[in-house]
C-alpha positions as CSV (number, residue, x, y, z in Angstrom):
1,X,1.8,-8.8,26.2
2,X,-0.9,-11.1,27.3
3,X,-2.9,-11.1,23.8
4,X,0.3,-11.6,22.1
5,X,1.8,-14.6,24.3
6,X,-1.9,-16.0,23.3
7,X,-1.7,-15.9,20.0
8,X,2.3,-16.5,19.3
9,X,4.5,-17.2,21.5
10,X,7.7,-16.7,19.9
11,X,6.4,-13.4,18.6
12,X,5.8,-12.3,22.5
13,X,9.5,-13.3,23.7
14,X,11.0,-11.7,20.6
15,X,8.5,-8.5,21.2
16,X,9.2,-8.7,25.2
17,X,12.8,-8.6,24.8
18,X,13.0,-5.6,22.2
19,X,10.6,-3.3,24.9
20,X,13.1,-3.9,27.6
21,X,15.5,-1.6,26.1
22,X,12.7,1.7,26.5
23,X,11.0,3.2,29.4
24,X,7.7,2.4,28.2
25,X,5.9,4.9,30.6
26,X,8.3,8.0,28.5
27,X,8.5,6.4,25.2
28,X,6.2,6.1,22.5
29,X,7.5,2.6,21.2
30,X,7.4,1.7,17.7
31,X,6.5,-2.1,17.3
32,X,6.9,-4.3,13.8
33,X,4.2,-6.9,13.7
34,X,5.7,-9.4,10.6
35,X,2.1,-10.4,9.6
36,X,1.8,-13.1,6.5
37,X,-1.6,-13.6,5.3
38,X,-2.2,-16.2,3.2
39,X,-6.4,-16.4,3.9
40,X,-9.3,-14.9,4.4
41,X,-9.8,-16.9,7.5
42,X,-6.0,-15.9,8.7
43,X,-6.6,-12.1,8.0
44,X,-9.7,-12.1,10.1
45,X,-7.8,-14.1,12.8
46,X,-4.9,-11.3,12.7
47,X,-7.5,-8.3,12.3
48,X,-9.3,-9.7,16.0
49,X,-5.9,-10.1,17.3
50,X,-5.0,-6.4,16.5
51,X,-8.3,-4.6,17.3
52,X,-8.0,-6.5,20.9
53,X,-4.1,-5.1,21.8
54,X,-5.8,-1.9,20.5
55,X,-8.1,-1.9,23.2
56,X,-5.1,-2.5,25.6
57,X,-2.7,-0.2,24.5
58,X,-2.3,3.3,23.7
59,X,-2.0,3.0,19.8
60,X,-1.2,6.4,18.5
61,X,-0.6,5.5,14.6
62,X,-0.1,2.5,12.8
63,X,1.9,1.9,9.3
64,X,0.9,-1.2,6.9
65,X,3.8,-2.3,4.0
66,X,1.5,-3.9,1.1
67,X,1.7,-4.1,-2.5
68,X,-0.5,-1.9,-4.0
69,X,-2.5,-1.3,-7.7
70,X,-3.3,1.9,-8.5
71,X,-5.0,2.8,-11.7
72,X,-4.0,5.8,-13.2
73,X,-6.4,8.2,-14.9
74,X,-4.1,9.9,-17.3
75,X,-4.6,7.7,-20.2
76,X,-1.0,8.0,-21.3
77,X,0.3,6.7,-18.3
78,X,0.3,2.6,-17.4
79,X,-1.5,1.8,-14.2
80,X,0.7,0.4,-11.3
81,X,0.1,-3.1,-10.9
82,X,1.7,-4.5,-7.7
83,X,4.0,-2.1,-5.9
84,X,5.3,-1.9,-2.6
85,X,3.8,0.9,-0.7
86,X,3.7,2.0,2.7
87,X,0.3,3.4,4.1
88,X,0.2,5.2,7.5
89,X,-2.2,6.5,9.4
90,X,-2.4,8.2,13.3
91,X,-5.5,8.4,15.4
92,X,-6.0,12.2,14.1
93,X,-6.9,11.4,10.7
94,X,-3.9,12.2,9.0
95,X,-3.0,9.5,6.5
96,X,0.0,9.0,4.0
97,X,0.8,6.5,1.4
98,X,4.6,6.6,-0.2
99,X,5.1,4.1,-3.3
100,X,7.7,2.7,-4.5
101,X,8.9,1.5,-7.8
102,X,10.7,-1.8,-7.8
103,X,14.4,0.1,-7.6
104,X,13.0,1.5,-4.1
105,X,12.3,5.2,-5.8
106,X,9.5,7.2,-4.5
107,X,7.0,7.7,-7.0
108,X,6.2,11.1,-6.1
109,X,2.9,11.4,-8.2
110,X,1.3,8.6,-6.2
111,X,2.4,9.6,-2.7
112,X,1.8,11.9,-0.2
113,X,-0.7,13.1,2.3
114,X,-4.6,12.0,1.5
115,X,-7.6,13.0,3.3
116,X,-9.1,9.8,5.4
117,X,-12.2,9.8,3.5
118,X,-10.4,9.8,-0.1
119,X,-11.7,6.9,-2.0
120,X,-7.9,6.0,-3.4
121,X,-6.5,5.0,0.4
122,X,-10.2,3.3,2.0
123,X,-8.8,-0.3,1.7
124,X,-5.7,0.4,3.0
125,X,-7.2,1.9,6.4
126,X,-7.3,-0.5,9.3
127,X,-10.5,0.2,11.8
128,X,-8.5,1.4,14.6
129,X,-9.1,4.9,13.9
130,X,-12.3,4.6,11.9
């Protein structure tokens, strides 16, 4: 809670306040980070801030929601240019991406489980478990 507090305040109240209601040495806490980057220099400010918590707590998986483009190979289907997509990934490996469509559908052909060394998920992968 220290690293947070140092780098936003308001986050670390709003963050303190939600872990009071688990017993943090049962639970495996799930923690939302609302992370706007508008920057190169901001995205390497948040990406220090992040690796350093992971070095103080016990990060067992981490999920990213991005907007994603993902060119299709089939040449009778249209790529998909900017939608929302979930990636997750926990410190075994495993890795999952779900996109959506703008109506909040699955689109089943580009989700599922990926291997973490497929070449369609490598820059949605945050170093914590690289």
């Amino acid at each position: 809670m220290e690293k947070l507090k140092e780098w936003d305040e308001e986050l670390n109240q709003t963050i303190g306040e939600y872990l009071e209601n688990f017993d943090l040495s049962k639970e495996v806490v799930p923690i939302s980070f609302p992370l706007n980057v508008n920057s190169e220099d901001e995205l390497d400010d948040i990406m220090s801030f992040l690796l350093d918590l992971q070095k103080t707590s016990d990060l067992k998986a981490y999920s990213v929601v991005t907007e994603i483009t993902l060119e299709m190979e089939d040449e009778d289907e249209e790529d998909v240019w900017g939608n929302p997509a979930v990636f997750s990934e926990d410190r075994e490996g495993n890795c999952f991406l779900t996109v959506f469509d703008w109506e909040a559908n699955e689109i089943d052909d580009l989700s599922g489980a990926f291997e973490k060394d497929n070449l369609d998920i490598e820059n949605l992968r945050l170093p914590f478990f690289k």
